[in-house]
N, C-alpha and C positions, 0 to 999 in steps of 0.2 A: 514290435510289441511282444509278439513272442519270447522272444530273447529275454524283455527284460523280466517277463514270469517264471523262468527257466533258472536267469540268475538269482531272484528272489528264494525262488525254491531249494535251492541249491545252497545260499546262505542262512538261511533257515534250519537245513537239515545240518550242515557243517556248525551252525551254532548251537544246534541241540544236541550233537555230540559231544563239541566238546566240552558244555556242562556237565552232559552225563560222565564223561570221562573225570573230571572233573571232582563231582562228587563220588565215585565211587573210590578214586585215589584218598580223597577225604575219610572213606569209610573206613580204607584201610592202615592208615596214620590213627584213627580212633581205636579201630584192632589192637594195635602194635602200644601205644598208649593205655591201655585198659589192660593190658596182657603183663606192662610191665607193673601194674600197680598191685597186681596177682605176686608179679615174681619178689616183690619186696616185702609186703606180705609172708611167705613162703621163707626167705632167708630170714625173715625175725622169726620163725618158728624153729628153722633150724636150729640159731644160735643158742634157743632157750634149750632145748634137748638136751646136751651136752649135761646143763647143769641141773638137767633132772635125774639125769640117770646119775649122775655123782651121788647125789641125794641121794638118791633109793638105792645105791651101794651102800650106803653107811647104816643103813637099818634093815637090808636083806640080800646082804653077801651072796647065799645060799642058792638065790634067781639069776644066777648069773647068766644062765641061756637068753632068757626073759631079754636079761640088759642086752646082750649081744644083740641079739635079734631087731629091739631098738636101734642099737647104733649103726647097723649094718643096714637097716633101713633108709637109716637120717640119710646117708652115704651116700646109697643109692639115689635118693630123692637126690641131696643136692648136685649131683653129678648131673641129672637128667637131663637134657639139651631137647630132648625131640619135640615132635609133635606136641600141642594141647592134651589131648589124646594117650600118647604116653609117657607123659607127665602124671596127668591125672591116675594111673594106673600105678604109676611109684608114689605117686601119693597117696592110694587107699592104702598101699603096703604099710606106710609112715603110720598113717591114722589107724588102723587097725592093730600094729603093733605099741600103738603107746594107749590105745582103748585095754589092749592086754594088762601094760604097766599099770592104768590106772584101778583095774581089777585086782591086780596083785595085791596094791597098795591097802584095798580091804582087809586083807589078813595082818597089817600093822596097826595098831592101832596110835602107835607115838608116831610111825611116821606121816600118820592120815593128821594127826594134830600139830606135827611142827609148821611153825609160821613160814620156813622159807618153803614147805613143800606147798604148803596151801597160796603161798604167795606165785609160787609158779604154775604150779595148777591154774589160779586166777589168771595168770596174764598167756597162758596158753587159751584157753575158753576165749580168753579177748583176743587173740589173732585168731582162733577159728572164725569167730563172727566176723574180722575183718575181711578171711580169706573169702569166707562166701558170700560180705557185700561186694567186696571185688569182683568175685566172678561172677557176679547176678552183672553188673556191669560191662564186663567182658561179653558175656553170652550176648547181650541187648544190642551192640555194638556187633557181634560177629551176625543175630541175626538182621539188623539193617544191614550189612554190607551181604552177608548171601540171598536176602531176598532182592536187593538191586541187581546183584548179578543173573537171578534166575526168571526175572519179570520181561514181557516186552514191553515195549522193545530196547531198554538200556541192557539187557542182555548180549544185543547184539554188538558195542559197545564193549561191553567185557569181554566177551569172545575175541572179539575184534585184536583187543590188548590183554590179550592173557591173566585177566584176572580168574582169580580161580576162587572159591566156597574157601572160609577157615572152616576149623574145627572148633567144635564146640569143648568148654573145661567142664567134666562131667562128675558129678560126684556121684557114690556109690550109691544108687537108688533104692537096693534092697538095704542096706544102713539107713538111710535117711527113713524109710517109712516104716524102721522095726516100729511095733506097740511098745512103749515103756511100763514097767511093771510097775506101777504105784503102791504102796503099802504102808497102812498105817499102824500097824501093830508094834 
């Protein structure tokens, strides 16, 4: 009789693992899946670059640090391979130098009004809001699988198989909570 409470226990616990095992493998396919819909995202941003800065060559030659700086950015970004993390960190480079571009752009006033700059402008503003529905999704996904990994007892479970915490895609948070200056004069 014994025994047979020993086996019961016994495939109970080996059944609860390897669910847990299980869905944390899940968690991590949801990761890698969420991660890529960031990185697709990310390369329609880059592609557009290119024919921004062409653009704003043709109405302020003069900026040519500005441009450089831009494309030496896009470069960088698209190059990135690493971590969430520094990724994210060539990415504020990217965003902060084309936040420069679009400051520039103030001091033109034809190039602030040609249709193809405003057209790109639009469809950039439209991959930023995709990059960061994506990575609100990413994040969602990285926190269910690191808090599966950090709770008991399917910690032990992850331990057990080497799962390890992602990293989270962090955007620039003193950017995100500047005050905008509104003005109606």
């Amino acid at each position: 009789m014994n025994l047979y409470v020993v086996l019961v226990i016994v495939a109970l616990v080996t059944g609860w693992a390897i669910l847990s095992y299980n869905v944390l493998v899940r968690l991590r396919q949801h990761c890698g899946e969420a991660w890529s819909g960031i990185d697709t995202e990310l390369k329609r941003r880059y592609d557009l670059i290119p024919n921004l800065v062409e653009l704003v060559k043709g109405y302020a030659a003069h900026e040519r640090e500005l441009l450089t700086s831009v494309t030496q950015a896009r470069v960088q970004a698209l190059a990135s391979t690493g971590s969430p993390g520094a990724q994210a960190a060539d990415e504020k480079r990217l965003v902060s130098s084309l936040d420069r571009l679009f400051a520039v752009s103030e001091r033109y006033p034809d190039l602030k009004a040609s249709d193809n700059f405003l057209a790109l402008q639009h469809q950039l503003a439209e991959t930023e809001d995709r990059i960061q529905a994506a990575r609100r999704f990413y994040n969602a996904n990285v926190r269910d699988l690191n808090t599966r990994i950090e709770v008991f007892p399917s910690n032990l479970v992850a331990s057990a198989f080497g799962f390890r915490p992602e990293e989270y895609f962090e955007v620039d948070a003193a950017r995100v909570r500047q005050v905008i200056d509104v003005s109606f004069t």
